[in-house]
C-alpha positions, 0 to 999 in steps of 0.5 A: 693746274696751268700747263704754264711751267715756272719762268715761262711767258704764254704765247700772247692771245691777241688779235695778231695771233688769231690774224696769223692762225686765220691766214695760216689757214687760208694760204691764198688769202696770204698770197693775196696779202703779198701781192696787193702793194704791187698790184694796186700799184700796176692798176693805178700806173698802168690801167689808170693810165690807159684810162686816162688816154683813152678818155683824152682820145674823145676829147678836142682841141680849140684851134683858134684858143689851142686849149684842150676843150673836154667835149666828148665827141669822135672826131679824132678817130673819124680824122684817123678814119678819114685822113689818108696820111694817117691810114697810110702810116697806120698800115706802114707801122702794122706791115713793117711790125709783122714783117720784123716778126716773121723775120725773127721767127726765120732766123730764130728757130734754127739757132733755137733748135741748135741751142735746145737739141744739139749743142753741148752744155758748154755750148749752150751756155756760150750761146744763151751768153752771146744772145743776151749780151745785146740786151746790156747794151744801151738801146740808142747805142745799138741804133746809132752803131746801125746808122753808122754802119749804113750811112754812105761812108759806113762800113756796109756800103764800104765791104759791099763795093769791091763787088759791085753793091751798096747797102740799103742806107736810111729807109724802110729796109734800113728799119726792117733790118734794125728792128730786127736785129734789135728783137732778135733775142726775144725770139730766141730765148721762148722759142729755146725754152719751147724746144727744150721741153720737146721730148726726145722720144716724139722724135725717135718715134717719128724716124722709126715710123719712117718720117724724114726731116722735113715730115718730122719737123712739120708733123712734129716739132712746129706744132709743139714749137709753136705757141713758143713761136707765138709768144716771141712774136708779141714781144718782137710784134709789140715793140716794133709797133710802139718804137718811134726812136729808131724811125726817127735815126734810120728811117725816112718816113714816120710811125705812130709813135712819131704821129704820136710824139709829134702832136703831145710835144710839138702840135700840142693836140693831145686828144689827136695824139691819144686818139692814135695812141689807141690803135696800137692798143687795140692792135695789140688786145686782139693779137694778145687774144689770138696768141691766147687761144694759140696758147702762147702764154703756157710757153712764157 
């Protein structure tokens, strides 16, 4: 007799039924399922794009026709090589990214630290609001409010005056203060969440084996801080290396991105263009590597 009472409907038999026991079965393959869309689409929008810039890079451009000839050769790197300007503004962009980046760490670590261990709740909440609230506001109001706060006539060098001091106008101090003020809470925020996963009883353990301030803090807070430190660094590291808007209101001389918007708009030598687009690329691949085996990427 049929297990099937009267008025019943069977459970349908067909292949969607077997498809959903077999992916029951197989949770990973599921997950899998789930995320193909996106990340076919993060493959072909992103890597694919990175691929196309890099087959550019090889390319070169007819001066006499100013068309793109698709011969394969290295001269748009031995140019980069060789050409002191290009050397000049690669090192300029490196040095003014690392030094944003130590300056964020500097000035993020106290407040971090007072937000994960000594602020109240109410507190808290109140700092996490106040360091986030930058971030709603338009990245070219931010950059332009900086200019106008140092221009000659800003409100800097107008406060500074009665004592005698001007402020830095336009120019690479001008940049490295900007750029810091604009990354700033990527800093604070992974830093923040490092801390806050301290355990509170690595530093009682520490006062009651005699460690001081400082020695608990060198001996037991940075080391656990630190790939916390490391991944706020590749966001501020990054975006200082790849910005080329704001050199172009506050600064004075150029960055990659101005070298490289300059040739795709304005020279029309794209395979130059992708050729220096790769620097910060490859920059940025081996810092990645390096915060890895810092292990940067637990604390994200």
């Amino acid at each position: 007799m049929s297990a099937v009472t009267h008025g019943e409907t069977p459970p349908p038999d067909g292949l969607g039924r077997r498809l959903s026991a077999f992916l029951f079965r197989h949770p990973h393959l599921r997950l899998g399922g789930l995320l193909a869309a996106p990340a076919g689409w993060l493959v072909v929008a992103y890597l694919g794009s990175l691929a196309v810039l890099f087959v550019a890079a090889f390319w070169r451009l007819d001066p006499l026709a100013t068309k793109i000839v698709h011969d394969y050769s290295l001269d748009n790197f031995r140019t980069l090589v060789e050409e002191d300007v290009y050397r000049k503004i690669a090192f300029r962009t490196v040095g003014t990214a690392a030094a944003v980046t130590i300056t964020d760490a500097v000035l993020a670590f106290p407040i971090a630290y007072y937000m994960a261990r000594i602020a109240s709740p109410r507190m808290k909440a109140a700092l996490i609001v106040a360091i986030l609230t930058p971030l709603w506001a338009s990245y070219l109001v931010k950059v332009y409010a900086w200019r106008i706060i140092l221009q000659e006539q800003g409100v800097l060098n107008w406060t500074l005056d009665p004592i005698g001091l001007a402020g830095p106008g336009f120019g690479k101090y001008a940049l490295w203060l900007v750029f810091s003020y604009l990354w700033l809470p990527f800093m604070i925020l992974p830093i923040y969440a490092g801390l806050e996963r301290l355990p509170t009883s690595l530093l009682e353990a520490s006062a009651d084996l005699g460690g001081r301030g400082f020695r608990t803090f060198r001996s037991v807070v940075l080391p656990i801080a630190f790939p916390a430190v490391v991944a706020g660094s590749i966001f501020t590291f990054s975006l200082t290396l790849g910005d080329y808007i704001a050199p172009q209101i506050v600064g004075t001389r150029q960055f990659i991105g101005n070298v490289v918007f300059a040739n795709v708009g304005v020279a029309g030598n794209l395979p130059l263009a992708a050729a220096f687009a790769t620097v910060p690329v490859v920059i940025m691949v081996v810092y990645l590597l390096l915060a890895r085996r810092a292990g940067a990427f637990e604390s994200l």
